[in-house]
C-alpha positions in Angstrom: -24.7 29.5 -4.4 -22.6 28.0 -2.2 -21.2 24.9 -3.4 -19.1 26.9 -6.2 -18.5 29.3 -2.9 -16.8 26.5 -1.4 -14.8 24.9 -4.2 -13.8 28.8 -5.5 -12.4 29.5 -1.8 -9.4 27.1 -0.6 -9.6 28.5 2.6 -12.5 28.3 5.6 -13.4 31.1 7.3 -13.6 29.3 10.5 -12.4 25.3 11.3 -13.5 23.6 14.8 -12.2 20.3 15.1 -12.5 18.3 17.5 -13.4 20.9 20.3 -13.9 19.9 23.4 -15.2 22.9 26.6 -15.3 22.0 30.2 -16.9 24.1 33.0 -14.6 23.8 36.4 -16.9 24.0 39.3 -16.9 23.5 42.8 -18.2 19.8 42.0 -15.1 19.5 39.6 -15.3 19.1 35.7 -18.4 19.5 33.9 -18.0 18.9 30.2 -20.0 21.0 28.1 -19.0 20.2 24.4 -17.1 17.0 23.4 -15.3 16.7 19.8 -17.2 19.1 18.1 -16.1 20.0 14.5 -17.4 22.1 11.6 -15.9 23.7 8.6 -17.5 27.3 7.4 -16.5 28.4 4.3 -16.2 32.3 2.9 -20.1 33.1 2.3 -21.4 30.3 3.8 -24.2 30.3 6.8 -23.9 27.0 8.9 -27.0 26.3 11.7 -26.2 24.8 14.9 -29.7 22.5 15.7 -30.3 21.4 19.5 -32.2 21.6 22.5 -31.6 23.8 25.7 -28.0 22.6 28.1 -26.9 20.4 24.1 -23.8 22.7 24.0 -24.8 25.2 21.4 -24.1 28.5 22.5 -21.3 27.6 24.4 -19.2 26.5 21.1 -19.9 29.8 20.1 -18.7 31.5 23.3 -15.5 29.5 22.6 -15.2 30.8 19.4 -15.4 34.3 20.5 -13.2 33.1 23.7 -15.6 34.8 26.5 -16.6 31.3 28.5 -16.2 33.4 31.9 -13.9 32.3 34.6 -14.5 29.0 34.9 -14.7 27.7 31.1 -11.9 26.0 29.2 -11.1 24.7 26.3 -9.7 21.7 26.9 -9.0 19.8 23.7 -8.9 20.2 20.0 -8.7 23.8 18.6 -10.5 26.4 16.6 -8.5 27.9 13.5 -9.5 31.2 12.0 -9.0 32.7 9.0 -6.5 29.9 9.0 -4.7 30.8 11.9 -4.8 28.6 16.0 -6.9 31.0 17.9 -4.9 29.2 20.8 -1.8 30.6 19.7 -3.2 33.9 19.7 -1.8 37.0 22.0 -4.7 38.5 23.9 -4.2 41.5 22.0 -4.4 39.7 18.7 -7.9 38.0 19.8 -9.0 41.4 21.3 -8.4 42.9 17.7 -10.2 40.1 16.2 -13.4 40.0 19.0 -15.8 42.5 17.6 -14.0 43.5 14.7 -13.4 40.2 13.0 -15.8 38.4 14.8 -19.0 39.6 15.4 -21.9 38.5 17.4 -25.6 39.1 18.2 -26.9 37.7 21.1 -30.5 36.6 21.9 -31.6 39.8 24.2 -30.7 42.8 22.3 -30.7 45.2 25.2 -28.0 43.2 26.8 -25.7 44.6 24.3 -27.3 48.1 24.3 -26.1 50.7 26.4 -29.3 52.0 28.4 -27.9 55.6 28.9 -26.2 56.1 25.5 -27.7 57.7 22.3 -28.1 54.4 19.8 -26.1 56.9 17.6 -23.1 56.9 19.6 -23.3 53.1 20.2 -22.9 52.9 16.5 -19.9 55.4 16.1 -18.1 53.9 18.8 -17.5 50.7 15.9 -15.5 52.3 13.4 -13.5 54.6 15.7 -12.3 52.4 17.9 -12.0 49.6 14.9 -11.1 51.8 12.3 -9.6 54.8 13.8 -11.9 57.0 11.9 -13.4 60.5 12.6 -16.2 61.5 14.4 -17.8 62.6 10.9 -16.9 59.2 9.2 -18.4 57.4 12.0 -21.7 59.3 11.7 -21.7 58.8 7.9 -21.0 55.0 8.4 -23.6 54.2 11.1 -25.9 56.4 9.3 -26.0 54.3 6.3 -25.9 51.0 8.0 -29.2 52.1 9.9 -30.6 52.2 6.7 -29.3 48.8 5.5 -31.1 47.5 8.2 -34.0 49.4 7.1 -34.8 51.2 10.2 -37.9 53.8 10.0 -36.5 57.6 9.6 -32.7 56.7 10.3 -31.5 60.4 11.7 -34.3 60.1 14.2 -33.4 56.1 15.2 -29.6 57.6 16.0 -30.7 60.6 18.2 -32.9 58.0 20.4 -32.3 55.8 23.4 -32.8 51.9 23.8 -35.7 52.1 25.7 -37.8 54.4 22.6 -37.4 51.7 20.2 -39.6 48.7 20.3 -37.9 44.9 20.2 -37.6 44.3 16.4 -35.7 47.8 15.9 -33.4 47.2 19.0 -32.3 44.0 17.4 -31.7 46.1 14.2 -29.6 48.3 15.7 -27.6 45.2 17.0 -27.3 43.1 13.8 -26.1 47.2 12.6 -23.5 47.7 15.4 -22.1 43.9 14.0 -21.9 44.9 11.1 -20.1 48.3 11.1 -16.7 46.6 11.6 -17.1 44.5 8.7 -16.5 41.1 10.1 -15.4 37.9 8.7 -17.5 36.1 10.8 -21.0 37.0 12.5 -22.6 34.5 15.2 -26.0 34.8 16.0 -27.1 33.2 19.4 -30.9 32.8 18.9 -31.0 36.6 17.6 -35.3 36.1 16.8 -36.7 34.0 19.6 -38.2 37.5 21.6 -39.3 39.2 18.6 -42.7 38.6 16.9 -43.2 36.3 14.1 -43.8 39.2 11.5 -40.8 41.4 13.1 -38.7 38.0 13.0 -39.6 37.3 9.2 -38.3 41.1 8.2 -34.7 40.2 10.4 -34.5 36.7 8.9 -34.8 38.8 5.5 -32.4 41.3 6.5 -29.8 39.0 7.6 -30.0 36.9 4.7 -29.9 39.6 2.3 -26.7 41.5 4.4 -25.0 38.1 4.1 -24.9 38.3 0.6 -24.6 42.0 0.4 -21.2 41.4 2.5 -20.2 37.9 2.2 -20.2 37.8 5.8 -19.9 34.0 6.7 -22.0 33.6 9.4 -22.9 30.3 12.2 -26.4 30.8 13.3 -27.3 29.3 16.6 -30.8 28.3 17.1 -33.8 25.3 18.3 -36.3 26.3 15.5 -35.4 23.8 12.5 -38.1 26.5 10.3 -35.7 29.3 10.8 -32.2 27.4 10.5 -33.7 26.0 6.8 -34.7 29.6 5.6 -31.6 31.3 6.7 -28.5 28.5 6.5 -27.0 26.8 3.5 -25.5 23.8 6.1 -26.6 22.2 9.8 -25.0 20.8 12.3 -27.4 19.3 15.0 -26.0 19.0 18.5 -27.2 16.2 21.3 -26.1 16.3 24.8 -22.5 18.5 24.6 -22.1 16.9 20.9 -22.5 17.1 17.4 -24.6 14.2 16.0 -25.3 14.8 13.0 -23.8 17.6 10.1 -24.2 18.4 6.3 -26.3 20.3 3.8 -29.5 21.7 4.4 -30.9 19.3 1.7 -29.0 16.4 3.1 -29.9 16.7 6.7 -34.0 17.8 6.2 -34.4 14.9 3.8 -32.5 11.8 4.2 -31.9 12.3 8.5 -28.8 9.6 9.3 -29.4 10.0 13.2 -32.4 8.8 15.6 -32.5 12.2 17.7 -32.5 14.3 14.4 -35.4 12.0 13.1 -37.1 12.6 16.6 -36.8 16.8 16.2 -38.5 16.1 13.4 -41.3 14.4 14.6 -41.9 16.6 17.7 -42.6 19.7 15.4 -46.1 20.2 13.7 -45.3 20.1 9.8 -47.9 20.6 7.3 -49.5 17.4 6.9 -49.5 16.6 10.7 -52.8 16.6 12.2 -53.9 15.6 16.2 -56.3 13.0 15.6 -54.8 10.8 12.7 -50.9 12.0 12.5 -50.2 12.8 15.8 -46.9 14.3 16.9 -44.2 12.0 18.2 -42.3 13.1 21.5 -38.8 11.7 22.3 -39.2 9.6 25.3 -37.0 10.6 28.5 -34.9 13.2 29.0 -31.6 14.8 28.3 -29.0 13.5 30.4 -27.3 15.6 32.8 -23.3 16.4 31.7 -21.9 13.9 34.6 -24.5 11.3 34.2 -24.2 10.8 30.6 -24.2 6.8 29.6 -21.4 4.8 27.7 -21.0 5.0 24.2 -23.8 6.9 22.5 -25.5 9.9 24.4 -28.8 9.5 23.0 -29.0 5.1 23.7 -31.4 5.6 26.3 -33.8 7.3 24.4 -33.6 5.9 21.2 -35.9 3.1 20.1 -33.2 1.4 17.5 -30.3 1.3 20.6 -28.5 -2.1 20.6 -27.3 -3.4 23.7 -23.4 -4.2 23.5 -23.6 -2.2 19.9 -24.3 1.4 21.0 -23.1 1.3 24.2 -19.9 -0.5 23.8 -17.5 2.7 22.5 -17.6 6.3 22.3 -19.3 6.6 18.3 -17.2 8.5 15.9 -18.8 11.2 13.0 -19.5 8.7 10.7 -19.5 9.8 6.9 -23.0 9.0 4.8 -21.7 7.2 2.0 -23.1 9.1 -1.0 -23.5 12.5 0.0 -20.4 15.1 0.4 -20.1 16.6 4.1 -22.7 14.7 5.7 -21.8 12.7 9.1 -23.8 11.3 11.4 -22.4 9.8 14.8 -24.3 6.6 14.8 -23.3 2.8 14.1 -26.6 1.8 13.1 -27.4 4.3 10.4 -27.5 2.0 7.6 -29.7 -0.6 9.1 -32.5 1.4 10.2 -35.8 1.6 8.3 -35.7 5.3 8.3 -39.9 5.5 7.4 -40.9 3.2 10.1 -42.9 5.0 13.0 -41.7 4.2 16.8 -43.6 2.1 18.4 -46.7 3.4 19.9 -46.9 6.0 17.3 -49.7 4.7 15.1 -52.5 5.7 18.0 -55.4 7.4 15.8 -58.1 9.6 17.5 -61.8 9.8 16.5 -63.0 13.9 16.0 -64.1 15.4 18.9 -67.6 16.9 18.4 -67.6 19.9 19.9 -70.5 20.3 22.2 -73.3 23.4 23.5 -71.4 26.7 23.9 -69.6 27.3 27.5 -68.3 30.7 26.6 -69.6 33.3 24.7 -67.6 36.9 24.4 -70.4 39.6 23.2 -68.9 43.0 22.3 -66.6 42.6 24.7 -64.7 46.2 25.4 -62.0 46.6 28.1 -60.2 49.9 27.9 -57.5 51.3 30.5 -57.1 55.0 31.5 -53.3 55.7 31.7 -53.1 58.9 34.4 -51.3 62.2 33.0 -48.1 63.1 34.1 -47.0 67.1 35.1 -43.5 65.9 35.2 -43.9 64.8 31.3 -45.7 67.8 30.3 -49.4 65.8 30.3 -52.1 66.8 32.3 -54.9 64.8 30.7 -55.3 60.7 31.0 -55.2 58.6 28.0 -57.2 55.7 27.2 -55.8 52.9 26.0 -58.0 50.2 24.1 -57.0 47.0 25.0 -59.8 45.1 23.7 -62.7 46.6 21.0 -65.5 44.9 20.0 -64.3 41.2 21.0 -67.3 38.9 20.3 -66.8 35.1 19.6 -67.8 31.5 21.6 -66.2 28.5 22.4 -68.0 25.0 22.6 -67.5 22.1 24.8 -64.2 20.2 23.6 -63.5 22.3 21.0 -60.4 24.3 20.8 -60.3 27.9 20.1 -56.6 29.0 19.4 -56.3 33.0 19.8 -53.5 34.2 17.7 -51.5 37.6 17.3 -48.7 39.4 18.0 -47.5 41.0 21.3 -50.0 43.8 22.2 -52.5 42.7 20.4 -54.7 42.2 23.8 -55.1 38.4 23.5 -53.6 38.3 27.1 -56.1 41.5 28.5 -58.5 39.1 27.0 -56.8 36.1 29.2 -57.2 38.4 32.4 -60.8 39.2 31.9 -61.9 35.6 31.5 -60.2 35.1 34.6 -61.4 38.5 36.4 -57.9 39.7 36.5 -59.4 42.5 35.1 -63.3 43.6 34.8 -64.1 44.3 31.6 -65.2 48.0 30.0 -68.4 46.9 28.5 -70.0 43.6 26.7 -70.5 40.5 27.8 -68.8 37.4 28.9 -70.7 34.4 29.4 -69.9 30.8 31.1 -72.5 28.5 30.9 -75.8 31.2 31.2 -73.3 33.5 33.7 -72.4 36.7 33.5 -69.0 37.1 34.5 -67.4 40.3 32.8 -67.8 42.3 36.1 -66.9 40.3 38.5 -63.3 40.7 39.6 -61.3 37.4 41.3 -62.1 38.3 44.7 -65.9 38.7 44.1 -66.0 35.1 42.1 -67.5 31.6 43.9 -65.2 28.5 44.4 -67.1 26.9 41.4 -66.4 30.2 38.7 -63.3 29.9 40.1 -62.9 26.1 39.4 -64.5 26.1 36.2 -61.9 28.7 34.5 -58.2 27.8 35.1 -55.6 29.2 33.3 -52.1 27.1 32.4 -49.2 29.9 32.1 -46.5 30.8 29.4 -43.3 30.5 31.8 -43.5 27.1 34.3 -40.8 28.2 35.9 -42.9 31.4 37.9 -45.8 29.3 39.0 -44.4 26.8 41.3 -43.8 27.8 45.2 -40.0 27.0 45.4 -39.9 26.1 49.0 -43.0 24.0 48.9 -43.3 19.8 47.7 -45.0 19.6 44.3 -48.0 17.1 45.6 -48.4 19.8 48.6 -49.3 22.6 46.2 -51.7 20.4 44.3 -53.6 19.4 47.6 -53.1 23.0 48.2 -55.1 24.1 45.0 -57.3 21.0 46.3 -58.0 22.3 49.0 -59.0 26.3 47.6 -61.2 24.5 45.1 -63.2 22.5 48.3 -62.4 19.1 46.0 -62.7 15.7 48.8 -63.7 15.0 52.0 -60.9 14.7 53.6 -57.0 14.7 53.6 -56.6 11.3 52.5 -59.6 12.2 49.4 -57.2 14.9 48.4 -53.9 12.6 48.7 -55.3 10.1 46.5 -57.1 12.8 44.4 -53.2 14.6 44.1 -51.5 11.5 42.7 -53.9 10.6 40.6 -54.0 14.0 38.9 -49.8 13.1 38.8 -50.7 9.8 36.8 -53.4 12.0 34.7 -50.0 14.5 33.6 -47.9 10.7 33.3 -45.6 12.0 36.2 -44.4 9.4 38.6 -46.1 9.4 41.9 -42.8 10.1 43.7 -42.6 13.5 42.3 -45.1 14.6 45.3 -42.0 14.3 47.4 -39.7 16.7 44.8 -39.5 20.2 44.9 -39.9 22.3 42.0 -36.4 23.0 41.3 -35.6 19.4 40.8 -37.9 19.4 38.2 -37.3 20.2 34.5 -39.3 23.1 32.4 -41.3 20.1 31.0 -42.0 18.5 34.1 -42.8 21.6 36.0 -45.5 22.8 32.6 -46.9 19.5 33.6 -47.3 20.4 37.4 -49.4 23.5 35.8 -51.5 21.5 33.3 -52.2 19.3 36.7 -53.2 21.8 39.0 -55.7 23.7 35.8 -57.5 20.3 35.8 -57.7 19.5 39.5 -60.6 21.0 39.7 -62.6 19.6 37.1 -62.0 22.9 35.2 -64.8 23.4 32.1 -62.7 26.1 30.4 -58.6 26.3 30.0 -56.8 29.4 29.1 -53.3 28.4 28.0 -51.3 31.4 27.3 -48.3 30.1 25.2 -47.9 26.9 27.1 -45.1 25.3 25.1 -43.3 28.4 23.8 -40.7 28.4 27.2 -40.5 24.6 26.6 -37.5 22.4 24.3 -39.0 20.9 20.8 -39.3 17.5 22.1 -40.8 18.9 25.3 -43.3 21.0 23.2 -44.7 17.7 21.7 -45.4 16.0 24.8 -47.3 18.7 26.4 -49.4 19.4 23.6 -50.3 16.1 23.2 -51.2 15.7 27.0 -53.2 18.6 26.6 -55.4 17.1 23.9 -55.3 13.9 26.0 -57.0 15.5 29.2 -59.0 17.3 27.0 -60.7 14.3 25.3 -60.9 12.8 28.4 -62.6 15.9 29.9 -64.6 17.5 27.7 -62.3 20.8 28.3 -63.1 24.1 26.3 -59.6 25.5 25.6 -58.5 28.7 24.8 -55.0 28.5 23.0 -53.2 31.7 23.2 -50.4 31.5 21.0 -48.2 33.6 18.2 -46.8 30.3 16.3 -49.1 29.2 13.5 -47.7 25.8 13.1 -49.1 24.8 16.9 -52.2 26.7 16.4 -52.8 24.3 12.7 -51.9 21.7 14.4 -53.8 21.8 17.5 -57.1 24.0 17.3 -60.2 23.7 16.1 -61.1 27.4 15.3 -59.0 30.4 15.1 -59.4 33.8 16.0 -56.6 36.5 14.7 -56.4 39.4 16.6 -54.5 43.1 15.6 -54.2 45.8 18.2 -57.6 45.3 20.0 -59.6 44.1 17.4 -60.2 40.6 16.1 -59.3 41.0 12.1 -60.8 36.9 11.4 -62.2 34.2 13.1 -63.6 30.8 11.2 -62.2 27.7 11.4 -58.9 26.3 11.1 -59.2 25.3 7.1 -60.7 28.2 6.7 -58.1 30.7 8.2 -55.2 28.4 6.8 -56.6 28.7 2.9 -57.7 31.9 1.3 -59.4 34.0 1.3 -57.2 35.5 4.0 -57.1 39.3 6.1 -54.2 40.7 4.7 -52.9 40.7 8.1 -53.2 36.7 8.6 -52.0 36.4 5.2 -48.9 37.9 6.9 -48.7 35.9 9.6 -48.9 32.8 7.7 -45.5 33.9 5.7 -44.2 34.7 8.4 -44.1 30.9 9.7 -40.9 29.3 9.2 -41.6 25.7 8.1 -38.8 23.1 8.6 -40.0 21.0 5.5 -37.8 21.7 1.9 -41.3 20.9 -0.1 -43.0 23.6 1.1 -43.0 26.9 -1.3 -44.4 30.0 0.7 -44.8 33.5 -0.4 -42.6 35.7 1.5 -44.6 38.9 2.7 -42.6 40.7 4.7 -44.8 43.6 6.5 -43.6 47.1 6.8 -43.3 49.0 9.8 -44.0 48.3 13.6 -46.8 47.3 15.0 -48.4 50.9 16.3 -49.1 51.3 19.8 -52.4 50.7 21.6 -51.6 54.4 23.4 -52.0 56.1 20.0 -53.9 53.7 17.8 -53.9 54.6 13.6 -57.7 56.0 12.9 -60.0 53.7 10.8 -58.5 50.1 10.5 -56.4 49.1 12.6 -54.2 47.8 10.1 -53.9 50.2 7.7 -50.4 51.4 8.6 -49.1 48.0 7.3 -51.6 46.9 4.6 -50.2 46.1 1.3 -53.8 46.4 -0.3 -54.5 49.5 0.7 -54.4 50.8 -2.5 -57.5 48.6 -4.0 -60.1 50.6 -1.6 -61.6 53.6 -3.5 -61.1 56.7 -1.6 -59.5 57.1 2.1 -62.0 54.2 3.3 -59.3 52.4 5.2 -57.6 55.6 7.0 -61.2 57.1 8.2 -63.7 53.8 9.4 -63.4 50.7 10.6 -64.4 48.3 8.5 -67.4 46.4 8.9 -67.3 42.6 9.6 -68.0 40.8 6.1 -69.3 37.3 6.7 -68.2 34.5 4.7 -70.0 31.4 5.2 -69.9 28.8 6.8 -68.9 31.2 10.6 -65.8 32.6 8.2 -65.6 36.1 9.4 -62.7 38.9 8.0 -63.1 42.4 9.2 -62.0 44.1 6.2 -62.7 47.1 3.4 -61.6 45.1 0.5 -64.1 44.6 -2.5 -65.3 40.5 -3.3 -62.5 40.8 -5.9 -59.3 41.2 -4.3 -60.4 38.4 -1.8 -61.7 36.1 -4.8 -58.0 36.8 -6.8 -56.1 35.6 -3.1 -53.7 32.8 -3.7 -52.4 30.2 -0.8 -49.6 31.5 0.9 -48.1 28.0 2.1 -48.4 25.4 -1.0 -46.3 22.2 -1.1 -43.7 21.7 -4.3 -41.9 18.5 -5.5 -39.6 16.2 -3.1 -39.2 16.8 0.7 -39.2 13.9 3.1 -42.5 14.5 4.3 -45.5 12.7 3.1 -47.6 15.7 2.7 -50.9 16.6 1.0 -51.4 20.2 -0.4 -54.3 22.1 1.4 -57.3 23.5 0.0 
């Protein structure tokens, strides 16, 4: 659509060029973003690509000029609507911020008022904007909640923040945007706290409102999936600049620069697999913004730098001869063999054979009793039901990913393995012991040992005022490993090899230590002692792309090495293909399907996973996916829906005779081969199920079509 978009319109909506932001600190200049251009034309969506400190959100900061006290734009400019932005009056940009220019930031209650209806957050737009009455306001916010497609809109603008759950708080937002009509909508990470069903419905939504308004829009991202399903051009940024730009088409499948090449490879695409196409990480690490090197920021981490070459000027965007718009800001791009793997990258891996079970879950039941309150008006308790009937195992080396959105109790599950919690009933075995019952405190050294958990967020593990090699002797020490200091010493380093750490990061303290290199602390001290099962609750999601792939990999490297049982707790699909052996979906308490990866990846599918697996964005232009886009919230565990659990949301609903669904829960239906779906549907519906992800013509990505 766009390409006659941009021809039609003479003028851009927004031009950077050559843009350049410093932050003035105490320690003098810190540049953030050096000669940064891009065009966005009337209608058009552009995706800004990069990792965590590249610069992203701070060009869109300038944009909206709010780069605190101590940013400044120091070079180039930013024209809108074809007018200097640094000519402007502060009154012209305050009539412009918020009415022309909109933006959604990542957390949506920090742009919700806590103590103000949502209604009169909404109003607030067009009468200040617009000057409009308090009746016009209502009407207008009123029917943008139900653009939005918000649940019963009346009721969603009589409520607070805090009653609506995280997808409909970012509605509201993308609403309150919208109200004032703007030009130009920026939207900072806007899906990265949402869940991936919830996300799919906004990616949907803002799509379609694009259109519906011509709103151009610049969305700010790290997931390459989500920039290809909702922008029609990408810029990708590197270290404070961009390094490579052009269509979507362009940029996915003929890549003109190393680091885009290396996103790339870091991110499990269909086709990937961990034993014979492993995932390449990007060696090193970002440089900070005063050390970065001569000539091109990415030469020290890029296997086709040239000494004398790519280090002797600063490198210019360079144009791809052959396509319109594309750039890439790298001397070599015509010279390197752009389907060549780096070197190292050919490693295969034999199988694992998974070994005797070490855990085994039984009808495993944990239920909390939430008090009653006299000041709300409830005397009695409720229960809550965490978990319901949980029963699966897990074999030695073998990889069990547990998947599902937030609430779904695959983290009450986490505690319970590690007697966080005790559980409600049912068993939990490790090895031929009991351990359901038996809270932390009441658990030997060796249960202790033997189940070790590596946690979502690095950065809350880690003792800041403590050396990194003393809280490894420290865990050590708890888990009675060596004889004596020197044992545990030796013991400590070599667990620092084991995570491919240098030895002199005993010394460091954890806050000289990046998210990736402090995940990798964690991963060390769950294996010091000799663990036999590892619960990793979303162990990458916290971490950069690049950073992603070499903790996974490790992971699978200690794991062959040590026979490890894991438990992969996770809500993205494309780690969970990539990486586990078996998979087990849990909705609200209950787990819907468990069978093996194959099997959960081709149909016949739970409706719900069927869901889930549309709901993956997938950064590869051969891939065709049905979009399934699921209605409603996911209900709470306080008041559960009777029957299935999924019946609020199911789109087969209809094909069970009578009101099956809404009155039992449906009996587990085995499907060979240890394929289980829990599910009311007759043989038929699952026999007519088609593959949700299927691969089309063209695409870079030498893929084969699954089963």
């Amino acid at each position: 659509m766009n390409e006659t978009v941009r021809n039609a319109a003479a003028e851009p909506i927004i031009e950077i060029e050559n843009l350049s932001i410093s932050f003035f600190t105490r320690r003098g200049e810190i540049p953030a973003v050096m000669d940064f251009s891009c065009t966005v034309m009337p209608g058009e969506a552009m995706g800004i690509v990069g990792e965590s400190g590249c610069g992203k959100s701070t060009v869109s900061l300038g944009i909206m000029r709010d780069l605190s006290n101590i940013g400044k734009i120091v070079g180039g400019r930013i024209k809108f609507q074809g007018k200097d932005m640094g000519d402007m009056s502060d009154e012209e940009l305050r009539s412009i911020r918020g009415n022309k220019i909109a933006m959604i930031y990542q957390e949506p209650m920090a742009s919700l008022n806590p103590a103000m209806k949502v209604g009169q957050q909404l109003m607030e737009v067009p009468m200040i904007h617009d000057k409009v009455s308090k009746e016009e306001a209502y009407t207008r916010a009123l029917e943008m909640v139900r653009s939005v497609k918000l649940p019963d809109p009346e009721r969603m603008m009589r409520s607070f923040p805090h009653q609506l759950s995280g997808g409909q708080q970012q509605r509201i937002v993308i609403a309150m945007a919208l109200l004032s009509k703007p030009a130009l909508l920026l939207l900072d990470e806007p899906t990265t706290a949402l869940d991936v069903t919830v996300e799919a419905g906004i990616v949907q939504l803002v799509k379609g409102l694009g259109k519906q308004f011509g709103t151009s829009m610049i969305f700010v991202s790290h997931n390459l999936g989500l920039i290809l399903e909702t922008c029609d051009r990408i810029t990708v940024m590197y270290s404070g600049e961009a390094v490579e730009t052009g269509s979507i088409k362009d940029v996915f499948d003929r890549m003109r620069h190393p680091y885009t090449q290396g996103l790339f490879r870091s991110i499990p695409l269909p086709g990937a697999d961990k034993n014979s196409r492993p995932l390449v990480a990007i060696p090193g690490q970002l440089p900070l913004p005063h050390q970065r090197p001569k000539g091109c920021n990415f030469g020290p981490r890029c296997h086709h730098f040239v000494e004398g070459l790519c280090n002797a000027d600063e490198i210019p965007m360079i144009p791809v001869a052959g396509h319109a718009g594309h750039f890439s800001r790298c001397v070599r791009f015509n010279e390197i063999d752009w389907a060549a793997m780096p070197p190292g990258a050919e490693k295969k891996h034999e199988p694992v054979k998974p070994g005797a079970p070490v855990l085994k879950i039984d009808d495993l039941r944990k239920y909390y009793r939430v008090g009653g309150s006299e000041v709300f008006g409830s005397s009695e308790g409720r229960v809550v039901k965490a978990n319901e009937t949980i029963s699966f195992e897990a074999r030695e080396s073998e990889t069990v990913a547990i998947v599902g959105e937030s609430g779904c109790g695959k983290s009450t599950l986490a505690k319970v393995l590690l007697g966080l919690e005790t559980a409600s009933s049912g068993k939990v075995l490790l090895g031929n012991k009991e351990i359901q019952s038996t809270g932390i405190e009441g658990r030997d050294v060796g249960t202790v040992s033997a189940i070790q958990m590596v946690f979502q967020n690095p950065f809350d593990t880690l003792n800041p005022s403590h050396s990194v090699g003393s809280q490894i002797i420290r865990t050590l020490e708890k888990f009675k490993i060596g004889k004596t200091a020197g044992d545990r010493k030796q013991r400590m380093l070599e667990l620092l090899d084991l995570v491919k750490l240098p030895r002199a990061f005993a010394e460091r303290m954890p806050r000289q230590l990046s998210g990736g290199q402090k995940q990798r602390i964690g991963v060390a001290r769950a294996f010091a002692g000799q663990a036999r099962v590892v619960v990793a609750d979303e162990p990458v999601s916290a971490l950069d792309v690049s950073v992603q792939a070499a903790v996974t990999e490790l992971l699978m490297d200690i794991q062959r090495k040590s026979k490890t049982t894991m438990l992969f707790i996770s809500h993205d699909l494309s780690v969970v293909r990539y990486i586990a052996d078996r998979v087990v979906v849990m909705y609200l308490g209950h787990i819907v399907e468990q069978g093996t990866t194959d099997q959960i990846f081709s149909p016949p599918y739970h409706p719900y996973t069927e869901a889930l697996l549309s709901a993956i964005p997938i950064a590869d232009t051969s891939v065709v996916k049905k979009h399934i886009v699921l209605e409603g919230d996911i209900p709470s565990a306080m008041n559960p829906p009777t029957g299935c659990p999924f019946q609020t949301r199911c789109r087969y609903k209809s094909q069970v005779p009578g009101n099956l669904c809404e009155t039992q829960v449906p009996p587990v239906r085995e499907l060979g081969g240890g394929h289980q779906i829990k599910c009311h549907l007759p043989p038929s519906a699952f026999d007519a199920m088609e593959p949700v992800i299927s691969l089309g013509k063209g695409g870079a990505h030498d893929v084969t079509p699954e089963g």
